[in-house]
N, C-alpha and C positions, 0 to 999 in steps of 0.2 A: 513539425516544430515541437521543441520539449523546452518547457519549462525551466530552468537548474535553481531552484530555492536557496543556494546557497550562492551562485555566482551571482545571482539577481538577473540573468538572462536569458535570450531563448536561443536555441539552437536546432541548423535544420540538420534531419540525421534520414539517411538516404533509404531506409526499408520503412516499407508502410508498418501501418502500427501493430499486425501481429506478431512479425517478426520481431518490428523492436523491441516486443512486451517478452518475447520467450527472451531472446537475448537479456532483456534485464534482469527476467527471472533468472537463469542459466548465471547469470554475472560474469556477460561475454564482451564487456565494453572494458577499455581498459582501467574506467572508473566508474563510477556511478554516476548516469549523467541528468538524474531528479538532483542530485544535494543530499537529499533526502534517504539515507539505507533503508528504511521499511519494506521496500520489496525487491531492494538488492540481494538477488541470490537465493530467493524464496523458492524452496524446494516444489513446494506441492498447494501454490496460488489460486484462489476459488473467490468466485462472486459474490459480492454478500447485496442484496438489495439494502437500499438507505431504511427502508421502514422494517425490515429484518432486522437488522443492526439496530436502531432504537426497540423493536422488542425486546429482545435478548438482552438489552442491555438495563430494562425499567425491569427484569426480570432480574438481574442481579449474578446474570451471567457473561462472561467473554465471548465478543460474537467472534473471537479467531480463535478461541481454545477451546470454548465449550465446557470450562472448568468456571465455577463461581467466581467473579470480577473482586478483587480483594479493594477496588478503588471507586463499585458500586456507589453513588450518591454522596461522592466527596465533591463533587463539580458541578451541581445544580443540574444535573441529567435526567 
């Protein structure tokens, strides 16, 4: 069952979730079935743990790019 943040619904989609995860990576569905494009079609998709991602980010860097966060402590982070 997925999510669709856009349609406000859930939907069941017949491959367990790693398939579905390459497939969404891949962007083998014939839409994007989050809503959401963030990981529609993402080429080369990797893990970030939650308490990584707040590092990196009180660090004042992007934890998907590894380049300094230009929007660093605009948002009370």
């Amino acid at each position: 069952m997925v999510w669709n943040q856009d349609d406000v619904r859930w939907t069941e989609y017949a491959p367990g979730m790693v398939e579905f995860l390459c497939r969404l990576f891949r962007a083998e569905f014939d839409e994007c079935p989050l809503g959401v494009v963030s990981l529609w079609g993402v080429g080369s998709p990797r893990f970030l743990h939650r308490a990584e991602e707040q590092r990196l980010r009180k660090a004042g860097i992007s934890p998907w790019t590894g380049e300094p966060d230009p929007f660093a402590g605009m948002f009370g982070d």
